[in-house]
C-alpha positions in Angstrom: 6.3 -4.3 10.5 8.8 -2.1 8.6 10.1 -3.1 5.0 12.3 -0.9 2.7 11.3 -1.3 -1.1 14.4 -1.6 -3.1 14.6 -1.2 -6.4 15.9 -3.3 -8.9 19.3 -2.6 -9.7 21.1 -5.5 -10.8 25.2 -5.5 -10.9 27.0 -8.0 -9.9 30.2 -5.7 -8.4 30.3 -6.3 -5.0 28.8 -3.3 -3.3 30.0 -3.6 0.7 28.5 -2.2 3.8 29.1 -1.6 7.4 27.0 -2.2 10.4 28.9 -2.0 13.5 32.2 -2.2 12.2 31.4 -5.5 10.2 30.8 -5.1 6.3 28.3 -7.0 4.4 27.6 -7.2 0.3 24.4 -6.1 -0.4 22.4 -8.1 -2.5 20.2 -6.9 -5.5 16.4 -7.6 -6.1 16.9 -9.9 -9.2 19.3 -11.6 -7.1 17.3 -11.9 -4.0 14.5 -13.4 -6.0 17.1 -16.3 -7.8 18.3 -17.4 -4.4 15.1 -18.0 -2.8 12.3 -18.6 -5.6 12.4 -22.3 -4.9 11.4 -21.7 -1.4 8.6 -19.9 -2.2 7.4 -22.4 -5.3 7.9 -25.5 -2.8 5.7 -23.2 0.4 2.8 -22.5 -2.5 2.9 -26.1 -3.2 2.8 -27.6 0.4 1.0 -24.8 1.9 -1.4 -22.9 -1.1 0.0 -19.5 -0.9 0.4 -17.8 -4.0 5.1 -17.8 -4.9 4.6 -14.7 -6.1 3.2 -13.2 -2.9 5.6 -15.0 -0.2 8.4 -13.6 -2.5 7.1 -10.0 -2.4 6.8 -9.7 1.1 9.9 -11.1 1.2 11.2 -8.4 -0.9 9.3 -5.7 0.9 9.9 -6.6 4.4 13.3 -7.8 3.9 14.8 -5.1 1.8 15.3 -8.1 -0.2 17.7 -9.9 2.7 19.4 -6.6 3.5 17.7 -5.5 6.7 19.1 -5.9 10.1 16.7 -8.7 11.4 16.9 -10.5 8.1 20.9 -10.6 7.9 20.7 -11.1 11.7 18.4 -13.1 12.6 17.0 -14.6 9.0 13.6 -13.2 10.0 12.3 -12.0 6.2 8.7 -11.3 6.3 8.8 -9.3 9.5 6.7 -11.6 11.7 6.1 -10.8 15.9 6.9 -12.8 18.8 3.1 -12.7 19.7 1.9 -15.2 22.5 2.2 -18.6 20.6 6.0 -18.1 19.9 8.1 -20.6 21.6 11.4 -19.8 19.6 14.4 -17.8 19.9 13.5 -14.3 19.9 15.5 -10.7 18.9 14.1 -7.4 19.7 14.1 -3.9 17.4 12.1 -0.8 17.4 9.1 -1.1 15.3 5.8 0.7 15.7 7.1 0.9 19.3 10.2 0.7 20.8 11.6 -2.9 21.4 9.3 -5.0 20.1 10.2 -8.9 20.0 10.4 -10.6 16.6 11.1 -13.7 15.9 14.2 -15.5 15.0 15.2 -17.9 12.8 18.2 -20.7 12.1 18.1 -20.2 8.9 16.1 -18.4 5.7 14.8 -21.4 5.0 13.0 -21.9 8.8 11.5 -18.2 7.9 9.6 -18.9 4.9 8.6 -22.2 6.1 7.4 -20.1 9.2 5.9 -18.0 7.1 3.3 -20.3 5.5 2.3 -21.8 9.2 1.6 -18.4 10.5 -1.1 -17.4 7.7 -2.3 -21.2 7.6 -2.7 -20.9 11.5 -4.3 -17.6 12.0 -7.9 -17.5 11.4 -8.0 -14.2 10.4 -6.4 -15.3 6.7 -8.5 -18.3 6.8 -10.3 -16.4 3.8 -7.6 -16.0 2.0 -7.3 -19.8 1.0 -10.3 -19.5 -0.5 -8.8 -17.7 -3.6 -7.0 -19.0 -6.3 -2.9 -18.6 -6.1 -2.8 -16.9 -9.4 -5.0 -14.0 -7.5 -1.7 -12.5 -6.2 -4.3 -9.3 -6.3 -6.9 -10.8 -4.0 -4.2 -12.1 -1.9 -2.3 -9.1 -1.6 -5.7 -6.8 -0.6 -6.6 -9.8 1.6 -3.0 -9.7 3.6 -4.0 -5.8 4.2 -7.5 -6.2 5.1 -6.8 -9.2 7.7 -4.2 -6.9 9.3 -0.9 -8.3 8.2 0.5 -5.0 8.2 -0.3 -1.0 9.1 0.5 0.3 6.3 -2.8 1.4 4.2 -0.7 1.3 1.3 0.4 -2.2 1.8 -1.6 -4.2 -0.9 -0.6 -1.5 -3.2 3.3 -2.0 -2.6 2.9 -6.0 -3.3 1.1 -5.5 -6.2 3.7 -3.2 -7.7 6.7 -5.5 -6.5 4.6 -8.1 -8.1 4.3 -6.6 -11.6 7.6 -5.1 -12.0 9.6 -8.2 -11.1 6.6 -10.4 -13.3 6.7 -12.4 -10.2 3.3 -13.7 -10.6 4.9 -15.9 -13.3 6.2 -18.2 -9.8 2.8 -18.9 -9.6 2.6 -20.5 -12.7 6.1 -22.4 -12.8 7.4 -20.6 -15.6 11.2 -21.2 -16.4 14.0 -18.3 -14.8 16.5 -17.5 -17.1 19.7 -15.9 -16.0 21.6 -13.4 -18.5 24.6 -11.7 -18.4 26.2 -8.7 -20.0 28.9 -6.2 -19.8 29.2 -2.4 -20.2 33.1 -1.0 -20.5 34.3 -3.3 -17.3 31.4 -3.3 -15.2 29.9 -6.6 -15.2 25.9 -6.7 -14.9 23.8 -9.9 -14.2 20.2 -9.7 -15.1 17.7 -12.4 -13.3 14.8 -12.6 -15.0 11.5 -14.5 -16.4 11.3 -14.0 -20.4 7.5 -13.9 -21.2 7.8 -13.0 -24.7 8.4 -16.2 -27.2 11.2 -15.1 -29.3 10.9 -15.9 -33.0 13.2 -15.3 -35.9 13.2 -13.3 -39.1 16.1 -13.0 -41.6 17.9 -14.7 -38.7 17.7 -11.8 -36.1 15.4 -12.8 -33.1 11.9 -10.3 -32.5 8.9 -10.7 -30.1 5.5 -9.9 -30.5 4.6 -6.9 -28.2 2.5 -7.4 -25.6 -0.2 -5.0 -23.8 1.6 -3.0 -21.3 4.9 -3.7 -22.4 7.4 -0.8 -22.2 11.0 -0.3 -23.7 12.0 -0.4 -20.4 10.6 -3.6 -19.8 11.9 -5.5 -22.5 14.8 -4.0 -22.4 14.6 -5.2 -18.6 13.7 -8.7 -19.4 16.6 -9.8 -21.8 19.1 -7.6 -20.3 19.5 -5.1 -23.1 19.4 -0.9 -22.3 16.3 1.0 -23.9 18.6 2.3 -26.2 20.2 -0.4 -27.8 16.3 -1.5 -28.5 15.8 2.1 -30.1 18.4 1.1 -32.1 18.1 -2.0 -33.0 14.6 -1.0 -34.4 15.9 2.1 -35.8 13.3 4.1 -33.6 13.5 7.8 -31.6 13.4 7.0 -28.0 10.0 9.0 -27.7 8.4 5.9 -29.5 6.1 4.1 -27.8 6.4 0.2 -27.9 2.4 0.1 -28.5 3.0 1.0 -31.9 4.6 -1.8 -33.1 3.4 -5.5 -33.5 7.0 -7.1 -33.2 10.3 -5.5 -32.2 13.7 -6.9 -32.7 16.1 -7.9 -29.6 19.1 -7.9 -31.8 20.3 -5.8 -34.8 18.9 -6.2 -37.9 20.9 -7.8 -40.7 23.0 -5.8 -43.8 20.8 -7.3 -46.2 17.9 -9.6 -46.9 17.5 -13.2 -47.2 18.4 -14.4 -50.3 15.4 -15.6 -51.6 14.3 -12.1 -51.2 16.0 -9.8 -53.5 13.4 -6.8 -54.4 10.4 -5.5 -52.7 7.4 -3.4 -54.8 6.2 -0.8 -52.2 2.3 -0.5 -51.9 0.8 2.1 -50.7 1.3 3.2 -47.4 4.5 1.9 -46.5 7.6 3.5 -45.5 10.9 2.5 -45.5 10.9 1.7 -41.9 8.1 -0.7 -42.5 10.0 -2.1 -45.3 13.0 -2.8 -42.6 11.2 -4.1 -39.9 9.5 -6.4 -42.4 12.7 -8.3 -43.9 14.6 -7.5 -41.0 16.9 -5.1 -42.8 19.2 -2.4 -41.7 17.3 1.3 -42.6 21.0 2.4 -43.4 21.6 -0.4 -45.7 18.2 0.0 -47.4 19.3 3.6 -47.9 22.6 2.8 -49.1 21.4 0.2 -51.9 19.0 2.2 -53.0 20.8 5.9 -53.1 18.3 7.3 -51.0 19.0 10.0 -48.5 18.1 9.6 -44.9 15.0 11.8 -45.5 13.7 11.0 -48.7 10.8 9.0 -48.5 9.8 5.5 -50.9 6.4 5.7 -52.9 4.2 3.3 -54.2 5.7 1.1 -57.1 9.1 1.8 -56.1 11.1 -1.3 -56.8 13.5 -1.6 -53.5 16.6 -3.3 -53.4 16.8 -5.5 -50.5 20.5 -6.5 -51.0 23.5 -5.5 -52.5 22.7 -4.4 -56.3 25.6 -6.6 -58.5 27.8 -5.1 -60.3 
């Protein structure tokens, strides 16, 4: 079966191509996984296969709905003729030339298709055994029972799997859809948030998770790294791991008014200090005359707000 692994990029421009004189708009990843997630949740639900696993070899044999047989023949997850097939049928060079695939109506027929074809072959029988938040065992399992060639082919799942946090499907979180804009490109981020977002001094944080990356979370509520780096007035050769919380949004010019002063104990720094009222560094410099170098010590009284005149 051949696939193409895509990455993620997610705009919403309208990127065109052409395949024998006829153009097509090539759809993104994120995109890929919005339109068709309810598929996959409604096929786990009838027929026990893990979402997150239909969706990735959806992704990965598909090109995410870009190849030839998926745009031609809505054929998604790569599936043969074999002997059993009474349906319409295509043909493209695969492991060998010409080889008959199947073909579909619609997307929807292909991932209903899709669920009969493990649930009928005994050779997956096994997998049905596991739970459907294995999306680990299931994608070894696919491999082992012969699903596809590839010997890295449990290995591509699983990554599809983690970066997109597609294993979430499997557990009905809520998609969230956010947008944002950079000069006049327009970008559309579709995403799972995992983090709970709280608030301090009115600025939202999260609580950072194990394996969580400033890519990732910058990934996940459709910010850049960089505007994370600054936000938490960080170098961007920090690592995330660091920190307990991080902000999503800037910090504020000055603390809550129920807290004026903070006594420094020993061992914090001014950064700590920021991060802990959810303060600007710049302003905490500012109100207290300190230059961007000079360190605070213990028993320094600390401005948190503007001193009145």
């Amino acid at each position: 079966m051949k696939y193409l692994l895509f990455v993620s990029v997610v705009l919403v421009s309208c990127f065109t191509f052409s395949t024998n004189g006829q153009s097509y708009r090539k759809i993104s990843t994120p995109e890929y996984i919005d339109q068709y997630k309810d598929l996959a949740i409604k096929e786990m639900k009838r027929a026990g296969i893990p979402a997150s696993i239909t969706m990735a070899q959806g992704i990965l044999e598909s090109g995410s709905g870009n190849s030839t047989l998926a745009r031609k023949s809505n054929n998604h997850f790569g599936i043969k003729c074999h002997s059993d097939w009474k349906g319409k049928r295509v043909y493209h060079d695969d492991d060998k030339r010409g080889e008959c695939f199947r073909k579909y109506k619609t997307v929807y027929e292909s991932y209903i298709d899709h669920s009969e074809f493990l649930v009928g072959k005994q050779r997956y029988a096994s997998l049905f055994e596991l739970k459907t938040t294995d999306y680990k065992g299931w994608a070894k399992g696919l491999k082992k029972a012969g699903y596809a060639t590839d010997p890295k082919y449990a290995h591509r799942l699983i990554d599809i799997i983690e970066k997109h946090k597609l294993y979430l499907l499997d557990e009905n979180k809520k998609w969230q859809k956010q947008s944002t804009t950079k000069g006049d490109d327009k970008f559309e981020i579709t995403t799972y948030n995992t983090h709970v977002v709280d608030y301090n001094n009115g600025v939202k944080y999260i609580r950072v998770e194990e394996g969580d990356t400033f890519d990732s979370v910058s990934e996940e509520f459709g910010l850049r790294p960089w505007e994370l780096y600054h936000y938490n007035d960080v170098a961007s050769d920090t690592n995330i791991q660091d920190y307990r919380y991080i902000y999503i949004q800037g910090k504020k010019g000055k603390a809550h008014r129920s807290h004026e002063y903070h006594v420094v104990k020993e061992g914090e720094t001014l950064h700590y200090i920021s991060q802990k009222y959810g303060v600007k560094m710049s302003k905490l410099q500012r109100f207290n005359n300190l230059g961007k170098s000079e360190k605070v010590k213990a028993g320094d009284k600390l401005s948190l707000r503007r001193r009145k005149k």
